[in-house]
C-alpha angles and dihedrals in degrees: 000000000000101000080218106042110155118186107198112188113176133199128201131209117173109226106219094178088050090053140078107202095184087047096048095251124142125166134205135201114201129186109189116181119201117200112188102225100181131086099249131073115262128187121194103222093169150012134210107199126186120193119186121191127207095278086066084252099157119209126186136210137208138175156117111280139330129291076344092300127125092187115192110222130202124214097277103020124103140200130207133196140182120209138157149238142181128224121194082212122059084243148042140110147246137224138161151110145286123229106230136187134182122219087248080062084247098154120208135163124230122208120234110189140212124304132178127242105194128162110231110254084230089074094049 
């Protein structure tokens, strides 16, 4: 078994009272879960996001942390985590990394990847 397995699974939920469709203006709601499926301690210490709208605009995003947390994971334990984005296109997508670290400082990336962000036809 990988001492630093991570398994990322992410749900998506469009926000229509967040969003301004004649202002270009689409927000996003995400929940991602990470399970630390290895046998050593990891902590996630960054992120590099990029989020693509539907004009193929490409943004990226970098920082410590999620939602300003650096949480410390145990083989077995998970965290999860909503967070947000905005799109000036009722659809795009997201993909990126997480920044971890074991306790033996021992750095490694994990893959998230990509997700759909997608307005539901019914709002149109």
């Amino acid at each position: 078994m990988n001492p630093h397995e991570i398994t990322i699974t992410v749900k998506t939920q469009y926000l229509p009272e967040q969003s301004d469709p004649e202002n270009r203006q689409f927000a996003f709601a995400y929940t991602v879960t990470i399970r630390n499926a290895g046998t050593a301690n990891v902590q996630l210490i960054g992120r590099h996001w990029f989020i693509t709208d539907g004009d193929n605009d490409v943004k990226e995003v970098r920082g410590l942390g999620v939602v300003g947390q650096q949480p410390l994971l145990r083989p077995g334990e998970q965290f999860e985590y909503t967070s947000w984005a905005t799109l000036p296109t009722p659809a795009g997508t997201m993909r990126g990394e997480y920044f971890c670290v074991t306790e033996e400082a021992q750095f490694f990336q994990a893959p998230i990847l990509e997700f759909a962000l997608v307005m539901p036809r019914t709002l149109h």
